[in-house]
DRENDO-1510 file (C-alpha; in Angstrom, 1 decimal, always signed):
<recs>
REC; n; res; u; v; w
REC; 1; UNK; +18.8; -61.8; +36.3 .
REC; 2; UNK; +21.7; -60.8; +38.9 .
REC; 3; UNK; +24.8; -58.9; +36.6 .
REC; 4; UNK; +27.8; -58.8; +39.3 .
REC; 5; UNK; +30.4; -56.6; +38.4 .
REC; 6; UNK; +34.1; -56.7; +40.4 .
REC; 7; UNK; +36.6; -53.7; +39.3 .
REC; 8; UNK; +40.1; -54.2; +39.3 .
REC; 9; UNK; +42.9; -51.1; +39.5 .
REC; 10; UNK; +46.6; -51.3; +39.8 .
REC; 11; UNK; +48.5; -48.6; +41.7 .
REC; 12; UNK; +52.0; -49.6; +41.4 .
REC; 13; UNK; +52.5; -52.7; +43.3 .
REC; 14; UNK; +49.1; -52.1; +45.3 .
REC; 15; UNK; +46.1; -53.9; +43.8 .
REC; 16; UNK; +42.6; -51.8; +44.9 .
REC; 17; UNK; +39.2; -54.2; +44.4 .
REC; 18; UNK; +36.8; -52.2; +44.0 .
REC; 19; UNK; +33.1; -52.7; +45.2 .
REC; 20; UNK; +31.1; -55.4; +43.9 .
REC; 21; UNK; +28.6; -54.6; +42.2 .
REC; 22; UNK; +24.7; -56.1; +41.7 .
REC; 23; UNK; +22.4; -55.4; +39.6 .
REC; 24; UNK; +18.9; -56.9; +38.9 .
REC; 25; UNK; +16.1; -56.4; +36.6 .
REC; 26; UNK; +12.8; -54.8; +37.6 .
REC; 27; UNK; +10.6; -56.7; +35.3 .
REC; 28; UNK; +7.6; -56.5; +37.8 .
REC; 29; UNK; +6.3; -53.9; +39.7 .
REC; 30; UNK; +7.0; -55.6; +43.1 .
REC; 31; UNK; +10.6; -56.3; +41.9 .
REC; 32; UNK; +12.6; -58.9; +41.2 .
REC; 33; UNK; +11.8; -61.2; +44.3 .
REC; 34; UNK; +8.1; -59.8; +44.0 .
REC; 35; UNK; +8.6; -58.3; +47.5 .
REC; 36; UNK; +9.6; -54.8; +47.0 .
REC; 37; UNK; +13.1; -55.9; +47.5 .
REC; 38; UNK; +16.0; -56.3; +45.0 .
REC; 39; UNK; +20.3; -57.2; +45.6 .
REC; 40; UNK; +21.2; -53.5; +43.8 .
REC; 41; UNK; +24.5; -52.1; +44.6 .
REC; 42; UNK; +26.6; -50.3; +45.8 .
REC; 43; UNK; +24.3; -47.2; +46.1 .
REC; 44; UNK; +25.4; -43.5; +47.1 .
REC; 45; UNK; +25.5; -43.4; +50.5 .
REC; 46; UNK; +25.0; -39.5; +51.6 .
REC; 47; UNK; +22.6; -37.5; +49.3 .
REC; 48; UNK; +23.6; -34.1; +48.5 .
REC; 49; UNK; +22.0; -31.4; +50.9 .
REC; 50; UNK; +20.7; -30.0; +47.4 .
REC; 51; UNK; +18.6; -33.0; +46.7 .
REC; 52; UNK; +19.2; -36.4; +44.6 .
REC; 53; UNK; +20.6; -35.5; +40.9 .
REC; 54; UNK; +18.1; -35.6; +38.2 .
REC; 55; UNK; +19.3; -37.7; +35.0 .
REC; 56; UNK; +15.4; -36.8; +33.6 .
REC; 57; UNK; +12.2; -36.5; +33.9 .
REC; 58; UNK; +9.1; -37.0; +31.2 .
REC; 59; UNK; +5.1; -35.7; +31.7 .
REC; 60; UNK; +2.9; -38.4; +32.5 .
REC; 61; UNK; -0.8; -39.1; +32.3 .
REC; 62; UNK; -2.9; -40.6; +34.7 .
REC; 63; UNK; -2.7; -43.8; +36.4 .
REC; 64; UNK; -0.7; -45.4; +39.6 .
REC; 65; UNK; +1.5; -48.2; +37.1 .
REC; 66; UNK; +5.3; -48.5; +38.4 .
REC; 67; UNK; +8.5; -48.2; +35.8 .
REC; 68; UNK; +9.4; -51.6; +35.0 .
REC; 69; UNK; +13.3; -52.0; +33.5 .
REC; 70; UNK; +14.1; -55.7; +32.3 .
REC; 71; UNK; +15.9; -56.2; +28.9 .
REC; 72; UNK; +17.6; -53.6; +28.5 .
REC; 73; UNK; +14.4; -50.9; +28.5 .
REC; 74; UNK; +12.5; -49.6; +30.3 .
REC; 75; UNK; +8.1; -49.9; +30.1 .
REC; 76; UNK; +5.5; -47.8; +31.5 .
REC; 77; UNK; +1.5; -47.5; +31.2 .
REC; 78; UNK; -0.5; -45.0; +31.5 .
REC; 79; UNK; -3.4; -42.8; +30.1 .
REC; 80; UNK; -3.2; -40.2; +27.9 .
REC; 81; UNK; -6.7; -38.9; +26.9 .
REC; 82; UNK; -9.1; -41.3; +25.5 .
REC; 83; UNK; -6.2; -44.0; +25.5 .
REC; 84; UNK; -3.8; -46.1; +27.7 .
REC; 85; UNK; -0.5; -46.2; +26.6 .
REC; 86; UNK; +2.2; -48.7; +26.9 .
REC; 87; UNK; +5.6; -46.7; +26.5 .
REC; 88; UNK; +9.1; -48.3; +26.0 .
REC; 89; UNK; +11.9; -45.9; +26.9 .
REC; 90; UNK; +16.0; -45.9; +27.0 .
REC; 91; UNK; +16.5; -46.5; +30.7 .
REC; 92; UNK; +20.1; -43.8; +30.9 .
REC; 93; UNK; +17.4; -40.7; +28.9 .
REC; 94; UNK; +13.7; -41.4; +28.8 .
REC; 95; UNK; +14.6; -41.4; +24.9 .
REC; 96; UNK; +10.8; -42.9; +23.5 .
REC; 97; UNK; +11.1; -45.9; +21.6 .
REC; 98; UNK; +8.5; -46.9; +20.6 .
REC; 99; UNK; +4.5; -46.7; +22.2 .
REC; 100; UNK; +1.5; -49.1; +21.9 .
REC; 101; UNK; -2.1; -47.6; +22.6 .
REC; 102; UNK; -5.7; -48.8; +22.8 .
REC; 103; UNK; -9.3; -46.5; +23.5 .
REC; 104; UNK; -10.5; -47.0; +26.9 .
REC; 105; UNK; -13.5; -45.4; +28.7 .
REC; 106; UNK; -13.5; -45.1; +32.3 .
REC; 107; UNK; -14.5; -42.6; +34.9 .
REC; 108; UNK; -13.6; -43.3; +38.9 .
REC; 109; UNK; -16.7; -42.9; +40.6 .
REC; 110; UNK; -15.0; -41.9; +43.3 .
REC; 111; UNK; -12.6; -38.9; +41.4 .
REC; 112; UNK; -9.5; -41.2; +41.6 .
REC; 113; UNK; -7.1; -41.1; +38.9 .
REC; 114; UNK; -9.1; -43.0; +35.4 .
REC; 115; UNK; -5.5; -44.5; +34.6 .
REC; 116; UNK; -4.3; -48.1; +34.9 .
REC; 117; UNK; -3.9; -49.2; +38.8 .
REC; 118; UNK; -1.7; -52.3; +37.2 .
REC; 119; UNK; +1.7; -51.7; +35.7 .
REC; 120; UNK; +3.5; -53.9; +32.9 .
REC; 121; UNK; +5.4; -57.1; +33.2 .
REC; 122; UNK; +8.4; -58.2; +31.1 .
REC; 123; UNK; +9.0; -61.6; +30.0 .
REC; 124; UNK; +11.0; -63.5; +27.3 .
REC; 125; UNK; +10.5; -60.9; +24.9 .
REC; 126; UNK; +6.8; -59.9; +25.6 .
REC; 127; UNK; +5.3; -57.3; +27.8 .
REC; 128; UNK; +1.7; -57.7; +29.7 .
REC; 129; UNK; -0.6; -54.9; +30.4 .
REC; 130; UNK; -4.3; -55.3; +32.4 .
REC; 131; UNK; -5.6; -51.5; +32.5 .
REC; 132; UNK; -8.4; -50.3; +34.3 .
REC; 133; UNK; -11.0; -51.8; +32.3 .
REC; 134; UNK; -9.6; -55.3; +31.8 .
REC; 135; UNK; -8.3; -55.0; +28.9 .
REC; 136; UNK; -5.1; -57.4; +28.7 .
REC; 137; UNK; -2.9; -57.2; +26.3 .
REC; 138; UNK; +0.0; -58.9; +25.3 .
REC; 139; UNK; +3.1; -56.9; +22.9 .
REC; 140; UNK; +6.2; -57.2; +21.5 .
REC; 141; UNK; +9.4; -55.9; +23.7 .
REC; 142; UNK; +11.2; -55.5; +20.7 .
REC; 143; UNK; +8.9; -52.7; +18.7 .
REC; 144; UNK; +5.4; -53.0; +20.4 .
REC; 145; UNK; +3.4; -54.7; +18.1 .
REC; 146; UNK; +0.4; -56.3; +19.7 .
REC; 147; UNK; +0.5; -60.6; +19.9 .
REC; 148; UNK; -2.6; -61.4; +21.8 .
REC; 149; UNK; -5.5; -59.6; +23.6 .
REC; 150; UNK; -8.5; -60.6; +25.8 .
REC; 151; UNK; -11.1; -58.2; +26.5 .
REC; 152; UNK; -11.5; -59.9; +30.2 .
REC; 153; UNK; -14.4; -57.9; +31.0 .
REC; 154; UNK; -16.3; -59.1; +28.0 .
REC; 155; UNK; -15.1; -63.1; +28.3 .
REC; 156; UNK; -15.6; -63.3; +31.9 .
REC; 157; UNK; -18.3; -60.6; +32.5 .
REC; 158; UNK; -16.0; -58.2; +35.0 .
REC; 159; UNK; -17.8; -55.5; +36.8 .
REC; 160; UNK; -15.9; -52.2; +37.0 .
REC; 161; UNK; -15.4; -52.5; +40.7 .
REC; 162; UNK; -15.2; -49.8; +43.1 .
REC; 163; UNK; -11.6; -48.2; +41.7 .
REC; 164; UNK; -11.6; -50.1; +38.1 .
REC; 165; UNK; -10.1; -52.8; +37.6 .
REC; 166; UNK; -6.5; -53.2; +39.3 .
REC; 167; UNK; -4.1; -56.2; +40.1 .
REC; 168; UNK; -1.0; -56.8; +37.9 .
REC; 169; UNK; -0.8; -60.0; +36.2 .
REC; 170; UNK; +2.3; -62.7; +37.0 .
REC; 171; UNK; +4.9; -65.0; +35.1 .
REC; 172; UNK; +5.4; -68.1; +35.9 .
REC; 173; UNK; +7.2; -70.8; +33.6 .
REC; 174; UNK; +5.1; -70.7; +30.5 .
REC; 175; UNK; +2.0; -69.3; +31.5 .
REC; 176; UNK; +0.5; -65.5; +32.9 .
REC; 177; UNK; -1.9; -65.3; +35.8 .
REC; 178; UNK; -4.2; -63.3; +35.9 .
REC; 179; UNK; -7.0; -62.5; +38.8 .
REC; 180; UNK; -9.6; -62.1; +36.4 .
REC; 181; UNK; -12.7; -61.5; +39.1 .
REC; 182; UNK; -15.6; -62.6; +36.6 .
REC; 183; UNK; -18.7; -62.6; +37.5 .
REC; 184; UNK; -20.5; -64.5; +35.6 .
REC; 185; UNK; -22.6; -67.6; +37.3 .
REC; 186; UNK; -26.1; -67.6; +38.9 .
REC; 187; UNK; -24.6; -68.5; +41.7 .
REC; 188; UNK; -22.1; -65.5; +42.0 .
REC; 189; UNK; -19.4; -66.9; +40.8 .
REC; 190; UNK; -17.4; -66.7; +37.9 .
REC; 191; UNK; -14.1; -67.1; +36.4 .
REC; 192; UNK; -12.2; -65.5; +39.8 .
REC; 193; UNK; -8.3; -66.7; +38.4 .
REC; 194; UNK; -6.9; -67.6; +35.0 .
REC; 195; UNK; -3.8; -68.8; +33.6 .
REC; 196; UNK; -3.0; -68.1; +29.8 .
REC; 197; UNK; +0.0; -69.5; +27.3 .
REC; 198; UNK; +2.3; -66.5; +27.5 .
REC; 199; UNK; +3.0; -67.0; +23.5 .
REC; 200; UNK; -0.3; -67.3; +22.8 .
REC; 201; UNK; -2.8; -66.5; +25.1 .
REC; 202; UNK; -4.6; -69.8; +25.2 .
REC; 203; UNK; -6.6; -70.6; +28.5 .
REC; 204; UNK; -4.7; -73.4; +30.4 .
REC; 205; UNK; -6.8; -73.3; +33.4 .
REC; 206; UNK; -9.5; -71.6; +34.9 .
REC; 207; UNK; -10.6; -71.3; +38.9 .
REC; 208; UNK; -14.0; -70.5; +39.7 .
REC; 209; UNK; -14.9; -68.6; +42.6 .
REC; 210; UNK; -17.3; -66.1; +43.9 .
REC; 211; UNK; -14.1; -64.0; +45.2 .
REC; 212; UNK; -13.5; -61.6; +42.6 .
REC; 213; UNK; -10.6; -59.4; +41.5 .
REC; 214; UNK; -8.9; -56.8; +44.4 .
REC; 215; UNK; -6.0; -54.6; +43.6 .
REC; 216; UNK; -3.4; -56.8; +45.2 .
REC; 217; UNK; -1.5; -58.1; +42.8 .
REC; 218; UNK; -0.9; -61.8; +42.4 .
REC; 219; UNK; +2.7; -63.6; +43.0 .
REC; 220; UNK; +4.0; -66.6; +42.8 .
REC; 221; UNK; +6.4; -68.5; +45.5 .
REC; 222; UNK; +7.4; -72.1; +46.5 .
REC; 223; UNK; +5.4; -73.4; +49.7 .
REC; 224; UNK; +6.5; -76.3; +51.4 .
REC; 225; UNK; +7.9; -77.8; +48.2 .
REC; 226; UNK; +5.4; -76.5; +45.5 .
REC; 227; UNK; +5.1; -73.7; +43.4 .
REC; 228; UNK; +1.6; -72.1; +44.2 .
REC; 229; UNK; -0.1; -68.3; +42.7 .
REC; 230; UNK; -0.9; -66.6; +45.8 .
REC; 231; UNK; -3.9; -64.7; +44.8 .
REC; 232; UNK; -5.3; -62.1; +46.6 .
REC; 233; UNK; -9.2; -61.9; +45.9 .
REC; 234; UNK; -12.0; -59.7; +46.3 .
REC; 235; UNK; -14.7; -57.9; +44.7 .
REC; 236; UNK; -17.4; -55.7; +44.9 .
REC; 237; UNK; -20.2; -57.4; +47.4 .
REC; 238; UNK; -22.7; -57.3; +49.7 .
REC; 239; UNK; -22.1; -58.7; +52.4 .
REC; 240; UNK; -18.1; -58.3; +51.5 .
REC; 241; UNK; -16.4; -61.4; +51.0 .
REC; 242; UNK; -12.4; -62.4; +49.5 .
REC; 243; UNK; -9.4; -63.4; +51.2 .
REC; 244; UNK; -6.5; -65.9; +50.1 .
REC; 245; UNK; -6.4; -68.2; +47.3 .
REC; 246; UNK; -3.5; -70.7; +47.1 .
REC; 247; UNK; -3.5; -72.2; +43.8 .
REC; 248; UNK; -1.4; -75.1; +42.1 .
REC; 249; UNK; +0.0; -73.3; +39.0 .
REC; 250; UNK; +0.7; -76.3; +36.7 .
REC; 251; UNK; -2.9; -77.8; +37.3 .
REC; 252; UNK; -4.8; -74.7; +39.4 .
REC; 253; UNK; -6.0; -76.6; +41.9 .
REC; 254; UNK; -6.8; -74.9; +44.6 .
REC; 255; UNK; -5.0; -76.1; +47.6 .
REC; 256; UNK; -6.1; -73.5; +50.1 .
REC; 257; UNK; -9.1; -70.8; +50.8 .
REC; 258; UNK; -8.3; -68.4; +53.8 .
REC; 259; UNK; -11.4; -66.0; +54.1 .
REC; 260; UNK; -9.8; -62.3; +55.3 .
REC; 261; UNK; -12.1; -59.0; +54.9 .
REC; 262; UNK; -13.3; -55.9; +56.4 .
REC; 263; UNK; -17.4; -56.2; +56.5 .
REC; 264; UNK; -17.2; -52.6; +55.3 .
REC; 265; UNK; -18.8; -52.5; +51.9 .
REC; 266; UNK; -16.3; -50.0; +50.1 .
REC; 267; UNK; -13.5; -52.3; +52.3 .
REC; 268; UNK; -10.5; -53.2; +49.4 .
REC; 269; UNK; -7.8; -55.7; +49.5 .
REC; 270; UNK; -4.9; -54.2; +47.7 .
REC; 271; UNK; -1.7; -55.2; +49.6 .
REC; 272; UNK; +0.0; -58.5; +48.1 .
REC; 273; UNK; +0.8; -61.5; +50.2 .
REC; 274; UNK; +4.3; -61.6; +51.4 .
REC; 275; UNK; +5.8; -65.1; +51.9 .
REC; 276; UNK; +8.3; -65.8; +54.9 .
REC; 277; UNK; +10.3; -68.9; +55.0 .
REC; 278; UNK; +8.7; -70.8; +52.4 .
REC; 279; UNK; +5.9; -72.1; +54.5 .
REC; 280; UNK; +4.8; -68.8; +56.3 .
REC; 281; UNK; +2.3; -66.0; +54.3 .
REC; 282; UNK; +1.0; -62.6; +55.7 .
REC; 283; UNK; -1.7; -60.8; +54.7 .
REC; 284; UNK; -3.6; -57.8; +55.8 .
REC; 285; UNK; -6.7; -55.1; +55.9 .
REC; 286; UNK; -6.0; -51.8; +56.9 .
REC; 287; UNK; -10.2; -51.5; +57.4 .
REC; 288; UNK; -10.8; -53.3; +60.4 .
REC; 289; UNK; -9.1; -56.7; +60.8 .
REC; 290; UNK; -5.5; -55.6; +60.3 .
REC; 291; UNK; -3.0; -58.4; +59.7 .
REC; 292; UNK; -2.7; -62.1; +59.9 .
REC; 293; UNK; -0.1; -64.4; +59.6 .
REC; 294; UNK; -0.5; -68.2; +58.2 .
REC; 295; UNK; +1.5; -71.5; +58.5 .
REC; 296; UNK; +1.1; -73.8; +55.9 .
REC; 297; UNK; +1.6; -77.7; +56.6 .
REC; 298; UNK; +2.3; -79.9; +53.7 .
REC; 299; UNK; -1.3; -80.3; +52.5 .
REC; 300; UNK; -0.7; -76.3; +51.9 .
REC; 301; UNK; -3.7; -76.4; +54.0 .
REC; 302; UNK; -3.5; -72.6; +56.3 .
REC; 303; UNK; -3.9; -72.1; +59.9 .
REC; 304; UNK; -3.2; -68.6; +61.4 .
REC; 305; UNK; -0.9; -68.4; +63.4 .
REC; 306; UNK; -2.0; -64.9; +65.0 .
REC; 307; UNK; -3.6; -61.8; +63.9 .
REC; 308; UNK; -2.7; -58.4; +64.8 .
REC; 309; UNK; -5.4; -55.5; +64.3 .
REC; 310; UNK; -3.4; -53.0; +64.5 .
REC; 311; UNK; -0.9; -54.0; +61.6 .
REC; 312; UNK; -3.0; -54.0; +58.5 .
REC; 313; UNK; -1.3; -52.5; +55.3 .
REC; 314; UNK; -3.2; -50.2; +53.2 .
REC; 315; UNK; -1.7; -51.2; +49.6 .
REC; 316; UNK; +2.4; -51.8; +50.8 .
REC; 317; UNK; +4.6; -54.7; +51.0 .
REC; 318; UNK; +5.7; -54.8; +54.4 .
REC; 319; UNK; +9.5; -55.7; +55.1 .
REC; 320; UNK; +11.1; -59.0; +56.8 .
REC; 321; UNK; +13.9; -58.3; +59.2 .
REC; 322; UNK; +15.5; -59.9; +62.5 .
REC; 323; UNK; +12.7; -62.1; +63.1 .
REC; 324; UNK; +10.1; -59.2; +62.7 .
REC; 325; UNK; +7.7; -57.3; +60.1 .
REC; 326; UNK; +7.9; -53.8; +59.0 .
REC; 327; UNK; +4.8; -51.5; +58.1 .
REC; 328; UNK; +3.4; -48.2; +57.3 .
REC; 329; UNK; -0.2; -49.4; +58.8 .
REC; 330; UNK; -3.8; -47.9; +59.2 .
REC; 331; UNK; -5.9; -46.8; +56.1 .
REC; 332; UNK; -5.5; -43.0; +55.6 .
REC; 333; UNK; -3.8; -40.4; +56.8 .
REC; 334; UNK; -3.2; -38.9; +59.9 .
REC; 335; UNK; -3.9; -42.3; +61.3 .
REC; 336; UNK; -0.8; -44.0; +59.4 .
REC; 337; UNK; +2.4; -45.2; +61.4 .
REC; 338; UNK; +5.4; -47.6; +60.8 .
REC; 339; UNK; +5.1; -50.1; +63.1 .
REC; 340; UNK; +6.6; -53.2; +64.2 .
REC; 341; UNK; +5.8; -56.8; +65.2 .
REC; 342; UNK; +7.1; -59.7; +66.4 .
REC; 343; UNK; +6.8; -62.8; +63.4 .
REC; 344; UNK; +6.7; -65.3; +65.9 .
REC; 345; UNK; +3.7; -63.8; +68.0 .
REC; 346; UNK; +1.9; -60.7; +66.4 .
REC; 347; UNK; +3.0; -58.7; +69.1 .
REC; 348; UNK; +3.6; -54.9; +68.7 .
REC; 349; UNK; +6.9; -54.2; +69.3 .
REC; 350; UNK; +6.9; -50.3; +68.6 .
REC; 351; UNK; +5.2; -47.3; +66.8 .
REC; 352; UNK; +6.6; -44.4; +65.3 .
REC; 353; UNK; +5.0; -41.5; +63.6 .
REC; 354; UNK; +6.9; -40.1; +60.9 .
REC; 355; UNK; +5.7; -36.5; +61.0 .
REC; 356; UNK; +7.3; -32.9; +61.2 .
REC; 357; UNK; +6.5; -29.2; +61.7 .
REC; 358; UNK; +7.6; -27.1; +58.9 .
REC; 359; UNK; +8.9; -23.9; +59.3 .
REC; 360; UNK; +5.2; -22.4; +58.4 .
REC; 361; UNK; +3.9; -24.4; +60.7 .
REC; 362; UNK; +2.2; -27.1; +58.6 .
REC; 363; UNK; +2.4; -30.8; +59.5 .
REC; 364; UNK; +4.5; -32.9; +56.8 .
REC; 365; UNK; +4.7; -37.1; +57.1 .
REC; 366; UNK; +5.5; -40.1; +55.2 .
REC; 367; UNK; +2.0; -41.5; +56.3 .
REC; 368; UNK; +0.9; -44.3; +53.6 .
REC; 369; UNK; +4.8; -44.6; +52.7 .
REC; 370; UNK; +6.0; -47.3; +50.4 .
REC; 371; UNK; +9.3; -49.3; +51.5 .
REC; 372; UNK; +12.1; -50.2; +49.0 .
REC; 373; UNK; +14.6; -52.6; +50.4 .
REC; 374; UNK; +18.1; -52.1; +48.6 .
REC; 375; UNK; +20.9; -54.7; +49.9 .
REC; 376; UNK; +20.7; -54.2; +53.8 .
REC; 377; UNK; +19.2; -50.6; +52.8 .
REC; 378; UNK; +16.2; -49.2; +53.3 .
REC; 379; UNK; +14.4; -46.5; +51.8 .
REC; 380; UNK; +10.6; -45.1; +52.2 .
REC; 381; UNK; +9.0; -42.8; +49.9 .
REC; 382; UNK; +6.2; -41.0; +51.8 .
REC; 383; UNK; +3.1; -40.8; +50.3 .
REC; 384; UNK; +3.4; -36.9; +49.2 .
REC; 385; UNK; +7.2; -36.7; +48.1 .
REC; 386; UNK; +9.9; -37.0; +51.0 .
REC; 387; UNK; +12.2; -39.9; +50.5 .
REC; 388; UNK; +14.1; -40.9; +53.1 .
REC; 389; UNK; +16.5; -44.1; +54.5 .
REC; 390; UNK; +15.8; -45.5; +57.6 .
REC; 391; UNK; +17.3; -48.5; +59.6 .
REC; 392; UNK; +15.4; -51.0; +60.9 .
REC; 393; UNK; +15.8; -53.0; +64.2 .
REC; 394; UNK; +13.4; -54.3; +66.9 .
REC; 395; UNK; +14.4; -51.8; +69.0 .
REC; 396; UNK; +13.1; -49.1; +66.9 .
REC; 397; UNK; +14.0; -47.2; +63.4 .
REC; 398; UNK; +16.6; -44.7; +62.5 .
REC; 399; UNK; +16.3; -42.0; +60.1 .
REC; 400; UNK; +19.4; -41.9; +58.4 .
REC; 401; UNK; +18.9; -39.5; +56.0 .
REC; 402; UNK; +15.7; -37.4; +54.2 .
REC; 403; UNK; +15.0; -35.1; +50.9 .
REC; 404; UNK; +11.6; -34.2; +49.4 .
REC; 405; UNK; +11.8; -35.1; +46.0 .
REC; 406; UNK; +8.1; -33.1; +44.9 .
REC; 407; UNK; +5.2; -32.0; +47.1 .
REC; 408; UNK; +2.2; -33.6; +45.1 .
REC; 409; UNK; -0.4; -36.1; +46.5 .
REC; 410; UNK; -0.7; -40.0; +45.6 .
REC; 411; UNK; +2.8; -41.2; +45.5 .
REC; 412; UNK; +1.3; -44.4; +46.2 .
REC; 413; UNK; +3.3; -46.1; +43.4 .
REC; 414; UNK; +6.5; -48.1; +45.1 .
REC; 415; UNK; +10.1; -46.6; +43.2 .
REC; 416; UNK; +12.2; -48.8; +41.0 .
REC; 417; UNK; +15.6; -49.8; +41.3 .
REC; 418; UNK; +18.0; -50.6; +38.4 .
REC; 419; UNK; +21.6; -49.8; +37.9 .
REC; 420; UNK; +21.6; -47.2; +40.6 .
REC; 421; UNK; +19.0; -45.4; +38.9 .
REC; 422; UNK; +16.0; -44.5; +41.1 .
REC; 423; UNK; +12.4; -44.1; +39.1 .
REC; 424; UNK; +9.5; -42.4; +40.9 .
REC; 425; UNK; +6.2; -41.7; +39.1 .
REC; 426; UNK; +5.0; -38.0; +40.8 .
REC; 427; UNK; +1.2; -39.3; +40.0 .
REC; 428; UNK; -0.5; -36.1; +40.4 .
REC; 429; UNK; +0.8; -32.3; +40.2 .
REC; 430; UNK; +3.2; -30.5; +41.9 .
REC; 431; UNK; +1.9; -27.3; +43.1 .
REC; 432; UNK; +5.1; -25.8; +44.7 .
REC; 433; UNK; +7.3; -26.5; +42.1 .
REC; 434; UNK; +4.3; -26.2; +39.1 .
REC; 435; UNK; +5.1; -29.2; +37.5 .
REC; 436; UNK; +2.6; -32.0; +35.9 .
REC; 437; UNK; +2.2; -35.7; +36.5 .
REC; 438; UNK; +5.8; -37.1; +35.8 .
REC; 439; UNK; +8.3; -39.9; +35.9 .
REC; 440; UNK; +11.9; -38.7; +37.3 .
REC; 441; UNK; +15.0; -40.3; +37.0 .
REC; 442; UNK; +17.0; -40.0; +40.0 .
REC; 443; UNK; +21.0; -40.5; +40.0 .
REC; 444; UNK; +21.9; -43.1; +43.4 .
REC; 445; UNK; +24.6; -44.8; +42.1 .
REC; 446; UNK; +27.5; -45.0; +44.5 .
REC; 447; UNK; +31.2; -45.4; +43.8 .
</recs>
């Protein structure tokens, strides 16, 4: 939903407009569009040399799930203890509403956090949670109380995978898709995607595949004429094997399989397809084959139209601008950098690596940096704390502005965006400032 808001003020015989303003609801973690973009404004334009304002902040357990505001709240999931909890808050104060929690048992075998990689999704009065053992849940907005469940990795016989299990379910029309990744044929396959009756939780089609689940997160987008779930799929396997699924999502035919993978075993697939132009989707591996961009013909049969090693995403949505794509690309850091390419070739059209000295002497960068596209504004939260706004051309970036907001590792869950207010999940502690896992409220309203 898109609230525009026009103020009017008379000054004597002089009438002022105000601003316009726009406001959308963030009931997905990708945002309204499902690409890390929303129409929110007007926002403040020069942040105080202090830092942002903070409206509040609330301890957190563990997990990488993104605020989500829609209806009027605001929803977040996470661990506490032995449970994963869903939490609805007031949006303006953090005030707890009410909270919906279930046991869960799950260690990461590689000392990542144990908390849910997948963050809630708001529709028609119901809210969605998958946490990282499958579990999916469906609740009430309105108090929390529980409608439907599926223990997925019981039904369809999901491993744990290498991180848990991780990709955010996705709305469309009546029904919830899910990449479920089961695992349950002789064969190797299993139940790979799933649609469900949002009321209900009835199974209204099933896709069977030996691709199992990766830690992208579906969407959903019209391709030449047709609504399709693009579903990033993966698994655990050896030899390693997922890629793109293009999927009818009335019937779940599958129109389209485009095989995309590192051969590394512990390789992961965790950045979502981003469409372009309704007939164009890119998709990338920050392991070893980097990016690749399809065409779709009306068949929705893919051909690529070229890939680009050297511009695979490690879990962002990159950005669409001028006729070119926008990227924090490479798999860990120090080897991160924002890059740019040329949409209609693949070409690298420039590097630049955001790092600086301190005044100790130690090296600070945005590195794995998610991007957050406001308007024509853009803003990048770097991987251990600094936000900043850049501008994007083909002829390079501008910082326009920066400001640590914490110094803490893993801030590897994209911001939201809702009536100016800017939400950012600090996912592990802050040793600086000695302050705990947290959600913060920041004030970026403009006038």
């Amino acid at each position: 939903m898109t609230l525009r808001v026009c103020g009017v003020m008379a000054m004597g015989m002089l009438t002022v407009v105000e601003a316009e303003q726009v406001v959308e609801e963030w009931p997905h973690f990708l945002g309204p569009h499902l690409n890390a973009t929303t129409k929110e404004g007007p926002l403040l334009k020069k942040w105080p040399e202090k830092g942002l304002t903070v409206l509040w902040e609330k301890e957190t357990g563990d997990g990488y799930a993104a605020p989500i505001l829609a209806e009027g709240r605001l929803y977040y999931f996470h661990r506490v203890g032995e449970k994963e909890v869903l939490e609805c808050r007031k949006p303006e104060t953090g005030e707890l509403i009410w909270s919906y929690d279930y046991a869960v048992e799950y260690k990461d075998r590689y000392g990542f956090s144990p908390g849910p990689r997948g963050s809630a999704v708001v529709s028609e009065g119901k809210v969605y949670v998958a946490g990282v053992t499958a579990q999916l849940h469906c609740v009430t907005a309105e108090k929390g109380e529980l409608v439907w469940k599926k223990e997925l990795a019981v039904e369809y016989k999901v491993p744990q995978y290498f991180f848990g299990y991780g990709p955010t379910p996705v709305v469309s029309g009546d029904r919830l898709i899910v990449n479920v990744g089961g695992k349950g044929g002789e064969d190797g396959k299993g139940v790979s995607v799933a649609a469900f009756e949002k009321k209900t939780g009835k199974v209204l089609w099933e896709v069977e595949d030996k691709w199992g689940a990766s830690y992208a997160s579906p969407v959903v987008a019209t391709i030449q004429g047709k609504v399709c779930a693009l579903v990033i799929a993966a698994g655990e396997s050896r030899p390693t094997h997922g890629g793109l699924l293009t999927i009818d999502v009335e019937s779940g035919e599958v129109y389209d399989r485009f095989s995309w993978r590192a051969k590394v075993y512990e390789s992961v697939l965790a950045s979502s397809p981003l469409v372009v132009d309704d007939q164009l989707v890119f998709i990338s591996d920050c392991y070893e084959k980097g990016g690749v961009l399809l065409e779709f013909d009306e068949d929705l049969s893919s051909q690529p139209l070229w890939m680009q090693r050297e511009f695979g995403m490690h879990f962002m949505m990159p950005m669409v601008k001028d006729g070119h794509l926008y990227g924090f690309a490479g798999r860990n850091p120090p080897d991160t950098e924002f890059k740019c390419v040329n949409l209609k070739n693949g070409e690298l059209t420039w590097t630049k690596d955001y790092r600086w000295k301190k005044e100790d002497g130690q090296i600070e960068g945005l590195f794995r940096a998610s991007i957050l596209q406001a308007g024509e504004r853009y803003f990048a939260l770097g991987e251990d704390g600094i936000l900043v706004e850049v501008t994007l051309s083909p002829k390079g970036p501008e910082l326009v502005q920066k400001t640590r907001l914490f110094t803490a590792r893993e801030a590897w869950t994209l911001p939201t965006l809702h009536k100016g207010l800017l939400y950012v999940v600090q996912n592990t502690s802050d040793g600086e400032l000695r302050k705990k896992a947290r959600m913060i409220c920041y004030d970026l309203r403009g006038k």
